[in-house]
KOLFI-699311 format. One record per residue (C-alpha): residue in one letter; x, z, y. Coordinates in pm, 1 decimal. Layout:
! KOLFI-699311
r,c1,c3,c2
A,X,Z,Y
...
//
This chain:
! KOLFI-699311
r,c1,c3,c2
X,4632.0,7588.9,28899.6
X,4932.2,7823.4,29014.2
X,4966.7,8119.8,28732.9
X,4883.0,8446.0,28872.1
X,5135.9,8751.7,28973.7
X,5116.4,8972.5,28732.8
X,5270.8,9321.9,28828.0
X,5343.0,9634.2,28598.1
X,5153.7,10007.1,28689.1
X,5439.4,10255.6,28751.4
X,5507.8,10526.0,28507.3
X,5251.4,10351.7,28277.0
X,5235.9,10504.9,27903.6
X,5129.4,10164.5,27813.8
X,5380.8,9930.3,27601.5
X,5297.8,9553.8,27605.5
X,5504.7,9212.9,27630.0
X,5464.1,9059.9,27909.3
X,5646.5,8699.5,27829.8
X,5744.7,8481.7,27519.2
X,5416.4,8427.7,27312.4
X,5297.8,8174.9,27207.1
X,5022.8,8017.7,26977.4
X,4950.0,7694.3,26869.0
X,4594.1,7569.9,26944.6
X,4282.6,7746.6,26764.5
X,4588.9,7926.3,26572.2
X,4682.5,8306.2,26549.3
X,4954.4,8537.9,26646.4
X,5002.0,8915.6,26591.5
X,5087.1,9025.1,26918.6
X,5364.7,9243.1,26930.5
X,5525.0,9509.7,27133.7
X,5211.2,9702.5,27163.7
X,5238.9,10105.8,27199.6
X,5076.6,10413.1,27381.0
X,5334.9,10652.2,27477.0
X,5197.3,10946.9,27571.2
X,4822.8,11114.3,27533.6
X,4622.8,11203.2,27867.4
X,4294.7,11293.9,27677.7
X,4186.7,11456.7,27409.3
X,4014.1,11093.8,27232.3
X,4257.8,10786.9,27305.5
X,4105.5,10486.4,27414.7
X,4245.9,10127.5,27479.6
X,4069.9,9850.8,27572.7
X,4149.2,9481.1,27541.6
X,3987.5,9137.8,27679.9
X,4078.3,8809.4,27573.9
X,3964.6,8471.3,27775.8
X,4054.5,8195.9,27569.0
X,4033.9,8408.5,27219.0
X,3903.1,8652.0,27021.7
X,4115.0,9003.2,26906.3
X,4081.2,9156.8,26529.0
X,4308.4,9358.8,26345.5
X,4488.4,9256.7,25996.1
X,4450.1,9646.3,25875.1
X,4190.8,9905.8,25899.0
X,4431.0,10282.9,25979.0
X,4254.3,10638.0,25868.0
X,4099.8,10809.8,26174.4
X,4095.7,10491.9,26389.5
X,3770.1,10334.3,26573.8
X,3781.8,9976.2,26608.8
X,3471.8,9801.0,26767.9
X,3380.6,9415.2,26909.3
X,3625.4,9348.4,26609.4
X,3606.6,8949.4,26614.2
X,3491.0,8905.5,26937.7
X,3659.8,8891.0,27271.2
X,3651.3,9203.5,27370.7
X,3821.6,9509.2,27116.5
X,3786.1,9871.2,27201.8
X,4069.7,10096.2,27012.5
X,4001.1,10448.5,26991.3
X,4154.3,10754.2,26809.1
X,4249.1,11150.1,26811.3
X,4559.0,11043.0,26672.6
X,4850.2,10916.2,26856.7
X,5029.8,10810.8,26564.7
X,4768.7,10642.7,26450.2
X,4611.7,10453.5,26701.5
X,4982.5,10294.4,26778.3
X,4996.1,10224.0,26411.7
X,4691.3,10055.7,26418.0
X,4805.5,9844.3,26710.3
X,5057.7,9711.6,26544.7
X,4809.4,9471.2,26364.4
X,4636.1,9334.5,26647.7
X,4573.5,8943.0,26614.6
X,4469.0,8716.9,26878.5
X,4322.3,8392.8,26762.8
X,4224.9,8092.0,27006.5
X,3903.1,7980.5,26978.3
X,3870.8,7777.2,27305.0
X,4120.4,7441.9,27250.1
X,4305.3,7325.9,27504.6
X,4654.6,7153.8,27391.0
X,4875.2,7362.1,27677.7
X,4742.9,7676.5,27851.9
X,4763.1,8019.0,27892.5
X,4531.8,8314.7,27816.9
X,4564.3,8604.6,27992.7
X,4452.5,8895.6,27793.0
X,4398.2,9205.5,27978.0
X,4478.4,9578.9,27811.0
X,4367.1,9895.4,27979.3
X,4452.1,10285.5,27918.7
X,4247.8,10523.9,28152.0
X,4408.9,10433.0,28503.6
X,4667.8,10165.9,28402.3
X,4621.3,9777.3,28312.7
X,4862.1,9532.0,28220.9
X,4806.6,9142.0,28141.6
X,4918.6,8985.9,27831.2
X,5019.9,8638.1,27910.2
X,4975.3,8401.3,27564.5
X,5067.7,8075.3,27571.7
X,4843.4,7831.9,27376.9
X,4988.5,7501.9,27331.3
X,5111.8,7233.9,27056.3
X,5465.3,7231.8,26922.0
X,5648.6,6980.6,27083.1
X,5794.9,6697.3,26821.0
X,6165.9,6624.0,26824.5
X,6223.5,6246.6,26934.7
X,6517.0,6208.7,26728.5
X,6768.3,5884.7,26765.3
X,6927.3,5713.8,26473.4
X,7347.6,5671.4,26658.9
X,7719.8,5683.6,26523.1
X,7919.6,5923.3,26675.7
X,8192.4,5657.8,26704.1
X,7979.3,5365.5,26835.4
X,7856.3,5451.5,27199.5
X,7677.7,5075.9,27156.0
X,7393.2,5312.7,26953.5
X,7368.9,5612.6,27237.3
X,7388.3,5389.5,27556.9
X,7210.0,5129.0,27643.0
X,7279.6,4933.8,27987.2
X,6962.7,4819.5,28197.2
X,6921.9,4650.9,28514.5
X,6656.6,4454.2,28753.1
X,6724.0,4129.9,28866.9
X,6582.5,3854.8,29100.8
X,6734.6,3556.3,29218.9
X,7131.0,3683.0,29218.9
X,7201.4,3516.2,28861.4
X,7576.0,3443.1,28949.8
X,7586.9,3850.4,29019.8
X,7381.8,3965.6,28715.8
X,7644.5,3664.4,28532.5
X,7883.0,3863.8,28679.8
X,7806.9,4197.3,28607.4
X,7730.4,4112.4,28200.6
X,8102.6,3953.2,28232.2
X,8230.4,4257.4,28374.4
X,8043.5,4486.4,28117.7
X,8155.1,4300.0,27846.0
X,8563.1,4315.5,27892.6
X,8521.5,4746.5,27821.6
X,8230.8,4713.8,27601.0
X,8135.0,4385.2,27389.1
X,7887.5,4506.6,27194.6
X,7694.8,4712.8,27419.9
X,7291.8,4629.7,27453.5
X,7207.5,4510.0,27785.5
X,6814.0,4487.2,27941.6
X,6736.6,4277.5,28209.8
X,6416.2,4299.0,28372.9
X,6353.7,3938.7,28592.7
X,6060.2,3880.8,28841.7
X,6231.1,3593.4,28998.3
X,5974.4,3280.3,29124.8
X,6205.5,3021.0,28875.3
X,6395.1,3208.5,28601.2
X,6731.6,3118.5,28507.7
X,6817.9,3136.8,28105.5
X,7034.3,3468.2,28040.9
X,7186.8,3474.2,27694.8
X,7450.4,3597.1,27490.7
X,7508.0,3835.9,27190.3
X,7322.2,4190.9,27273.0
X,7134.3,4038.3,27597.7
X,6721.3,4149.5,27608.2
X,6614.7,3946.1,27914.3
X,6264.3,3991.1,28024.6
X,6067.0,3729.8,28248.5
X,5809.5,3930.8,28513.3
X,5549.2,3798.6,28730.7
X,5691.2,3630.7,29019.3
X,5814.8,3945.8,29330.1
X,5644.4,4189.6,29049.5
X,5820.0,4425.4,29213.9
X,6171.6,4664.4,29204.9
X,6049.9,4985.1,29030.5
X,5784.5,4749.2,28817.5
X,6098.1,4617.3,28671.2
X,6273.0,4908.1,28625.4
X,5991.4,5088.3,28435.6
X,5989.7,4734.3,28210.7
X,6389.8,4737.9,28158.1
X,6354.0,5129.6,28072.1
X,6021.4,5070.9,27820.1
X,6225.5,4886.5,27602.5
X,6556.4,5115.5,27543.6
X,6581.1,5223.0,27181.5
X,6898.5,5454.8,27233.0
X,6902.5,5810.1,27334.5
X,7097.2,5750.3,27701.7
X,7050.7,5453.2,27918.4
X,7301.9,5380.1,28168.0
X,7125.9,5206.6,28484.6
X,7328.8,4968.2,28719.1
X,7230.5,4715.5,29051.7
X,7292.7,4357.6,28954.2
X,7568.1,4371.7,29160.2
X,7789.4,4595.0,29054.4
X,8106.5,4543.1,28848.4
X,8230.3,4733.3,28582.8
X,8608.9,4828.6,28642.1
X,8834.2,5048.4,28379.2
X,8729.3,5380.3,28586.8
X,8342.9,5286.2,28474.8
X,8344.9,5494.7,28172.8
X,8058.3,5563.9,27992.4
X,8194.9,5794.3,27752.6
X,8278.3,5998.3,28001.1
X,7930.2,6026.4,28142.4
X,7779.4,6098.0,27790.0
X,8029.2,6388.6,27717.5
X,7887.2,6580.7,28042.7
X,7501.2,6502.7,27919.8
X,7567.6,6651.5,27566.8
X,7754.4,6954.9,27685.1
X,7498.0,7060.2,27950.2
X,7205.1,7031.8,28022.6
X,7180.2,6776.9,28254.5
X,6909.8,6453.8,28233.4
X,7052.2,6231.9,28523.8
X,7435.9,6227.7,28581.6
X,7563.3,5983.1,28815.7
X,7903.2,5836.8,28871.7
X,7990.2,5666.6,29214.6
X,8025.9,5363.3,29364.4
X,8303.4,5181.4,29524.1
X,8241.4,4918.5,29816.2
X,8439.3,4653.9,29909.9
X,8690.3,4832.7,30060.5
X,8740.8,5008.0,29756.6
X,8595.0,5339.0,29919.8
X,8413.4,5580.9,29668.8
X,8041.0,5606.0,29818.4
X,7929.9,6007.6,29753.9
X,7580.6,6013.8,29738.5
X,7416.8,6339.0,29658.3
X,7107.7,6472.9,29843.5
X,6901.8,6838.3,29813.7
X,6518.7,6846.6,29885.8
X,6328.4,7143.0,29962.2
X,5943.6,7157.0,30007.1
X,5798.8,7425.3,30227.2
X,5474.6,7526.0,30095.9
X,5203.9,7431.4,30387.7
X,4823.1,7438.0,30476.1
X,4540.4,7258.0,30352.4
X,4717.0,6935.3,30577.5
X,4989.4,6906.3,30340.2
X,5349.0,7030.8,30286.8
X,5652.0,6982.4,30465.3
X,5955.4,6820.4,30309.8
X,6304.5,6881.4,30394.6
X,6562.2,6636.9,30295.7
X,6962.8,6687.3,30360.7
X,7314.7,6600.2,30255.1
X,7504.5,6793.5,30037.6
X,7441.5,6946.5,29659.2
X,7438.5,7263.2,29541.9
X,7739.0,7386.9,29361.2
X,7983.9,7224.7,29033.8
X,7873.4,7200.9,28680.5
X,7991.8,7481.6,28506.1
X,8293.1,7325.0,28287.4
X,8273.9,6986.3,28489.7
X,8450.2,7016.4,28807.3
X,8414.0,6698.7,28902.1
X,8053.6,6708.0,28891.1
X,7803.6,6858.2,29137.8
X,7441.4,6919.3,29103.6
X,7168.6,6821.5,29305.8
X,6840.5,6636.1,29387.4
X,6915.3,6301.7,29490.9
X,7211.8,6058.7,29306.2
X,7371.3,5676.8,29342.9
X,7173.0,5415.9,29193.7
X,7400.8,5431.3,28889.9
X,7365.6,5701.6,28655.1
X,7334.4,5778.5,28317.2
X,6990.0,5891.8,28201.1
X,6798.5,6052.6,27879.0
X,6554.7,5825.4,27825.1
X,6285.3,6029.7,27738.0
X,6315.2,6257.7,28005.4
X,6319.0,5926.1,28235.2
X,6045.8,5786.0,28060.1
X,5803.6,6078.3,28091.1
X,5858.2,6102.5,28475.3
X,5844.9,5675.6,28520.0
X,5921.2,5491.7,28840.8
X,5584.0,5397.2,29037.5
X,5554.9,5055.4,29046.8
X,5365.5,5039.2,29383.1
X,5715.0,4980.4,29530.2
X,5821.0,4689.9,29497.3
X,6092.2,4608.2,29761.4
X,6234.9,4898.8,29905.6
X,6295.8,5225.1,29647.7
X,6531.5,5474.8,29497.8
X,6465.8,5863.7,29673.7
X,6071.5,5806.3,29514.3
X,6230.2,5861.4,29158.9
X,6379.9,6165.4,29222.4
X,6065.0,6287.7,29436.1
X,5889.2,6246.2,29131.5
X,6111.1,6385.1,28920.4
X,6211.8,6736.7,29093.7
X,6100.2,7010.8,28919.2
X,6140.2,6783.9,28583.4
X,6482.4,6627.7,28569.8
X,6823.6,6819.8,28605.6
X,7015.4,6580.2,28844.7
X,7435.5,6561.5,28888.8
X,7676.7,6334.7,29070.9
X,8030.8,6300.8,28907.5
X,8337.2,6159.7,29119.2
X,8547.2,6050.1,28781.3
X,8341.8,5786.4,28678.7
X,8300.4,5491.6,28922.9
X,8182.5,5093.0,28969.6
X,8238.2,4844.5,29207.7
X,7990.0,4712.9,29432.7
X,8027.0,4321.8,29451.7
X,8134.5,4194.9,29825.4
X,7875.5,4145.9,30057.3
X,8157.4,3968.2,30225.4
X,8296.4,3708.1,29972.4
X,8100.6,3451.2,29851.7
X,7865.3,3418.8,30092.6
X,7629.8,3225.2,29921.2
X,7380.5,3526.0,29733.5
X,7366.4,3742.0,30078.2
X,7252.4,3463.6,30302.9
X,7011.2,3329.3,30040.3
X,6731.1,3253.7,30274.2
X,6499.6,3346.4,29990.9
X,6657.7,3646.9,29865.4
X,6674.8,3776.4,30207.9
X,6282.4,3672.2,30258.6
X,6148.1,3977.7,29968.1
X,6470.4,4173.1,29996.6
X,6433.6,4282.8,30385.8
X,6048.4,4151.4,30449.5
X,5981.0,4137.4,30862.0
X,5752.1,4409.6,30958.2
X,5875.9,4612.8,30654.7
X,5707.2,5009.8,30681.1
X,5877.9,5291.3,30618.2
X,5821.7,5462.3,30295.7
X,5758.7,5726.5,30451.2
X,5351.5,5672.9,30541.3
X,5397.0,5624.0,30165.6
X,5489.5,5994.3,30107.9
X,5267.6,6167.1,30325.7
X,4957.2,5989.6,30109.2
X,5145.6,6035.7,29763.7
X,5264.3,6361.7,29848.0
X,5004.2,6560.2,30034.8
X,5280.4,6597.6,30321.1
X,5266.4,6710.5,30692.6
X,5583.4,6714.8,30807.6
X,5942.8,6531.9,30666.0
X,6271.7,6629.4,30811.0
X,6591.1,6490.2,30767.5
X,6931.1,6700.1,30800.5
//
């Protein structure tokens, strides 16, 4: 559920922090911050509620009346101004209902005014730390790619990779009807079920990266002395970036810019409306050759945890790229970068792989539907606009 607006009384003698804490599961936090400023009666009282948690106090202060001590609702009263802010000052909050990442709001009132404490109650996150030498990009980046059918262009692209970097760790995910024997020194090559499917196969190549970055590339592309992977990986640890792409050069030589934004306009109970358009948003600080935005090239360097935790859906299985992003906006900080680019292999010259009968059968099926009756199910959408 959407968190609630909280708002702040004006000219409220009431002190309380209204971001920033946090508390692990059925743990305990004094909760700071917390102050009366000025007295409007002759007794002080101030009332708190917890939802998720129960209130006591570490200290017991002269001339102070504490009462539901231990329970979830705590009633602070005292003549003294002094010391009724003193005694706030050891308020505890415990959680006593679990749940592994939520908030409690706990509500403090004064007379007229109320405020809302928001606490957040969840686990600490673990590190995922990876084991790399700062001089051997081989144990940062791995390279991973899908493949059916095109074996001379995956042979290809593995030649390509391996004049700039031999040692590098290449995946290969293969859902091809008769599989073709890929080997060499730092190949993993995985054999699918037959037409598995595109983003099946990506979400298989991806499984299996043990490095911190992966880089991911068509099986058609070729790696050129501009593809430079270094150069990728020193914008992704200076920023904070997840998904950096580079660009990609047809056969004219012609860099392809891809970048994308997506806005959704919050709707009715028959869905949202998506808005899709060219363009990005404005350059990475330090990186002017870099732009941020939603949507990137099919070649990009990735943190693979980040990747992992947002997956590709494997329900498409010809036709897919915009789907990742969909599914990862809100999640993953996306950038395109003009200094780093690959060739695409010619559609033109051989012939051969692009009028493969069979390649051409899966790759461009007759009757194929747009994607988009796919995103107004997945989505909840009304309404998609392109611009």
């Amino acid at each position: 559920p959407r968190p609630p607006i909280l708002f702040a009384n004006g000219k409220s003698p009431l002190s309380y922090p209204t971001q920033g804490l946090r508390v692990q599961p059925m743990g305990s936090l004094v909760i700071p911050g917390l102050r009366l400023e000025e007295l409007a009666e002759h007794k002080e009282i101030v009332d708190l509620h917890a939802q998720l948690g129960v209130l006591t106090t570490l200290a017991d202060i002269p001339s102070v009346t504490v009462e539901g001590e231990g329970t979830k609702h705590l009633t602070i009263s005292s003549e003294s101004l002094d010391h009724l802010n003193r005694q706030l000052q050891f308020l505890v909050y415990t959680n006593t209902d679990f749940d592994p990442d939520t908030v409690d709001y706990a509500d403090i009132r004064y007379a007229y005014f109320q405020g809302t404490i928001p606490i957040r109650i969840q686990h600490k996150r673990l590190l995922q730390i990876f084991d790399f030498s700062e001089d051997d990009i081989a144990t940062k980046v791995t390279i991973v790619t899908k493949t059916f059918l095109r074996y001379n262009m995956l042979r290809q692209l593995i030649a390509s990779v391996r004049k700039f970097y031999p040692t590098i760790n290449i995946i290969i995910a293969d859902d091809s009807e008769h599989p073709e024997k890929v080997q060499g020194e730092n190949i993993e090559h995985y054999i699918m079920p037959f037409k598995k499917g595109w983003f099946a196969g990506r979400n298989l190549a991806v499984s299996q990266v043990t490095t911190p970055y992966f880089l991911w590339v068509d099986d058609d592309f070729i790696f050129t002395q501009d593809t430079r992977i270094e150069l990728l990986l020193q914008v992704a640890k200076n920023t904070n970036l997840d998904v950096i792409s580079g660009v990609v050069r047809d056969d004219l030589g012609l860099a392809r810019k891809f970048t994308q934004k997506i806005r959704i306009e919050e709707g009715d109970d028959l869905g949202d409306c998506l808005f899709r358009s060219k363009g990005y948003y404005h350059a990475v600080e330090g990186f002017p050759d870099c732009v941020v935005a939603d949507i990137v090239v099919n070649f990009f360097l990735a943190d693979t945890t980040k990747v992992q935790s947002v997956r590709f859906d494997p329900r498409l299985a010809r036709v897919g790229h915009t789907e990742f992003f969909m599914d990862g906006l809100g999640k993953l900080r996306v950038a395109s970068c003009s200094h780093v680019t690959i060739d695409h292999a010619s559609k033109i010259w051989p012939p051969s792989v692009w009028q493969n009968k069979m390649y051409k059968k899966f790759r461009e099926p007759v009757n194929t539907e747009s994607n988009d009756k796919f995103w107004f199910y997945k989505y909840n959408l009304k309404c998609i606009h392109y611009t």
